[in-house]
C-alpha positions in Angstrom: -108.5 0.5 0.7 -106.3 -0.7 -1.8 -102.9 -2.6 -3.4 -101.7 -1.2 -6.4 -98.1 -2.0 -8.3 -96.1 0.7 -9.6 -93.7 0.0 -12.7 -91.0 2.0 -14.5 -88.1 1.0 -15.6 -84.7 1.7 -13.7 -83.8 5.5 -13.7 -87.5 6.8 -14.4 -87.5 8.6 -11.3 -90.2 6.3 -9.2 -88.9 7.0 -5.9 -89.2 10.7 -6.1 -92.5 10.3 -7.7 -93.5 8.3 -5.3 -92.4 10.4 -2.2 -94.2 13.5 -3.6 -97.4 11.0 -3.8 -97.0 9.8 -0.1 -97.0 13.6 1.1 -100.1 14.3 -0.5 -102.0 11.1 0.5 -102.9 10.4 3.6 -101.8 7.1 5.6 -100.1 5.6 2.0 -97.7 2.7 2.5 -94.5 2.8 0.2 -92.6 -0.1 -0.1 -90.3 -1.2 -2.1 -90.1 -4.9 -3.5 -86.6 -5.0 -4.2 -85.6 -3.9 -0.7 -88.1 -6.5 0.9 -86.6 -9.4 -1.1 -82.8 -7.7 0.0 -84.1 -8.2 3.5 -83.9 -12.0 3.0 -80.7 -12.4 0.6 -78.6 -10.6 3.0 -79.0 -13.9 4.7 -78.0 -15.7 1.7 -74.7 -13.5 1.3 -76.0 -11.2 -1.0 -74.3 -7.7 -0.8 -76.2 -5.3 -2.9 -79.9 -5.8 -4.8 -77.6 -5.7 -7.7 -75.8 -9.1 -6.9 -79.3 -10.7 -6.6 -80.1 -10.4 -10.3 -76.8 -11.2 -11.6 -75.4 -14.2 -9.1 -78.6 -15.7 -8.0 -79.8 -18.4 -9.6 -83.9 -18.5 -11.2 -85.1 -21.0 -8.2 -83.4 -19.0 -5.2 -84.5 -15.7 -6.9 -88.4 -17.2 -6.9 -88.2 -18.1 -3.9 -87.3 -14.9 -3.0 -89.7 -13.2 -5.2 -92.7 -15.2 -3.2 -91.2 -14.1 0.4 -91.6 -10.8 -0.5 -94.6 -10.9 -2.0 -96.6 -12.9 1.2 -94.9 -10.0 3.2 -96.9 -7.5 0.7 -99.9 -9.1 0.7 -100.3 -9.1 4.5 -99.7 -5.5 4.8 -103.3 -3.8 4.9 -104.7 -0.3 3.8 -103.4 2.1 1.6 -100.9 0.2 -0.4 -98.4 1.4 -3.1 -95.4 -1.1 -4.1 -92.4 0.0 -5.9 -91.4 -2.4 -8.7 -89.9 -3.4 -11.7 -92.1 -5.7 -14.7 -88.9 -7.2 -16.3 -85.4 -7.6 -14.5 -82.4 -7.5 -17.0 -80.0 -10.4 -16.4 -77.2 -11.2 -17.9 -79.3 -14.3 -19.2 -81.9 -12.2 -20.5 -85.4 -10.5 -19.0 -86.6 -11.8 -16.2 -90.2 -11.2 -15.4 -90.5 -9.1 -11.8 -94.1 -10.0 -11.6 -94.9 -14.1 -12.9 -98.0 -15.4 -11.1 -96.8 -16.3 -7.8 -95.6 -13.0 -7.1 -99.0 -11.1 -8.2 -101.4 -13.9 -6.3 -99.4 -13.4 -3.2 -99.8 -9.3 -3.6 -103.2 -9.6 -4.9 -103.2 -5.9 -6.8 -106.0 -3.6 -7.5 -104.2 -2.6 -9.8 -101.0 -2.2 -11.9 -99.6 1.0 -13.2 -96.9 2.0 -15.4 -94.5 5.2 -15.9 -93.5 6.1 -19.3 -90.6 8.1 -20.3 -89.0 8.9 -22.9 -85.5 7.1 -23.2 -83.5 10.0 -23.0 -84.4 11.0 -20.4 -84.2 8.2 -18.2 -80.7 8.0 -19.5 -79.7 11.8 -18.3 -81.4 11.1 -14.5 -78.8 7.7 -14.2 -76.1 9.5 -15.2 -77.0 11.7 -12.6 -77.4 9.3 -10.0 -73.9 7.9 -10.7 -72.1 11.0 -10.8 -74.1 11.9 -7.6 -73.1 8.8 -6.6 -76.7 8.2 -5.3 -76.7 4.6 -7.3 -74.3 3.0 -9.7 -76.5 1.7 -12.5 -74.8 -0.1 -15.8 -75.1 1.7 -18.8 -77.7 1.5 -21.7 -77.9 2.9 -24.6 -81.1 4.5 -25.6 -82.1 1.9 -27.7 -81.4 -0.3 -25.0 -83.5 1.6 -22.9 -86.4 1.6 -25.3 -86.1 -1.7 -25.3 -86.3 -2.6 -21.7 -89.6 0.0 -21.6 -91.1 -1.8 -24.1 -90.9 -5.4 -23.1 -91.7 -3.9 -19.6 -94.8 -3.2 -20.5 -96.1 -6.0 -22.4 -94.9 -8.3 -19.1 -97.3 -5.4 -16.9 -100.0 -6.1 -19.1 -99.5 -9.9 -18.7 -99.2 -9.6 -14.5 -102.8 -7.6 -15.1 -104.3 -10.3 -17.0 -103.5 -13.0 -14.7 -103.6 -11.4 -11.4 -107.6 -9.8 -12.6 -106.7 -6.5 -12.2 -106.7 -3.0 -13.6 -103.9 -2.1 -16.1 -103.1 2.0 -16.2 -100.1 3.5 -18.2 -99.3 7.0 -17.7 -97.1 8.4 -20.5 -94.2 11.2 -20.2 -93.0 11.2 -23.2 -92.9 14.9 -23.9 -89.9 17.4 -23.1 -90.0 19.2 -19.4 -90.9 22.5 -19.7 -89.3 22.9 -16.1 -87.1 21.2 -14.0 -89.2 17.9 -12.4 -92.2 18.5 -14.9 -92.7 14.9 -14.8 -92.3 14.4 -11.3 -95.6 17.0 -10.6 -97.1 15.6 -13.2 -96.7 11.8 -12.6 -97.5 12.8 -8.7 -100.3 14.7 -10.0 -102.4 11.6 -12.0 -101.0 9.0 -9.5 -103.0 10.8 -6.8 -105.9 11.6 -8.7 -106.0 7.8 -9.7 -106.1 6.3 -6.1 -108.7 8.6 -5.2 -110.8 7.4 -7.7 -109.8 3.8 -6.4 -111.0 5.7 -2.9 -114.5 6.5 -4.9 -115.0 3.4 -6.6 -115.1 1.6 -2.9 -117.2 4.2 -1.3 -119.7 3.7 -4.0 -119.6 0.0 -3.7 -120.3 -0.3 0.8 -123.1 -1.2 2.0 -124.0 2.4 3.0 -124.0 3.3 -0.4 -126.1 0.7 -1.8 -128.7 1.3 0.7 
């Protein structure tokens, strides 16, 4: 069994990927840390998961942050949670993973989606004229940017929370509609089953 973090930024396409994965894995848990932390600002007044990042303040949005993540951490089997590395504020980035978040979770591992920035940019302006989600617009170089330090906060949560770091890259064109989404679905499975192996290898059974 296992926990493992999933990270892309906003607009990658995680949920899709991520439903594809669930339908080819067997007993997978989804869940999404944004919506669990939503579950407790509602209470606070908090309309959308939008109006956490920009009205909250750092110390409420901790707290928050660590509610969610004791809920995660209790939740047993096979684990996937749905998250961002670093939340753009109007103050600046905002790690979505500091230590108190990834000791609560306690991940075997932390993987990252790469995309290239244009694309990212044509799937929100999708979502908005679909009216699935408004997201604020980015430029691509804004984009680039919020991939990039992403990352570098993904490899930080690995190092302190002792556990695997994994980036998959998509960073060439589709050659079909949803290329990426097989593909990303593709390695993501492949992955946990070799998280699947790894603890077969290591029971007592296999020892013996």
């Amino acid at each position: 069994m296992y926990r493992v973090i999933l990270i892309a930024v906003p607009g990658a396409g995680k949920s899709t990927i991520l439903k594809r994965v669930s339908e080819n894995v067997e007993d997978l848990s989804v869940v999404n840390f944004g919506d669990v932390m939503f579950e407790e600002a509602r209470r606070l007044g908090m309309r959308s998961r939008d109006d956490m990042r920009r009205l909250m303040d750092s110390e409420s949005y901790i707290r928050l942050q660590e509610k969610a993540a004791e809920k995660i951490g209790g939740i047993s089997g096979r684990v996937i949670v749905d998250t961002h590395a670093a939340v753009k504020t109007p103050k600046g980035y905002y790690p979505g993973l500091p230590p108190n978040v990834t000791q609560r979770i306690r991940p075997r591992a932390i993987i990252f989606l790469e995309f290239r920035p244009e694309d990212i940019l044509a799937r929100r302006l999708k979502d908005n004229v679909a009216g699935v989600r408004k997201r604020e617009g980015e430029t691509i170089e804004e984009i680039e940017e919020h991939q990039k330090i992403s990352i570098a906060y993904a490899i930080a949560s690995s190092t302190y929370s002792s556990s695997y770091f994994v980036k998959f890259s998509f960073r060439y064109p589709e050659a079909y509609p949803f290329q990426h989404v097989d593909d990303a679905a593709s390695k993501l499975i492949h992955y946990l089953s070799s998280l699947e192996e790894e603890d077969r290898a290591q029971s007592p059974e296999a020892v013996r």
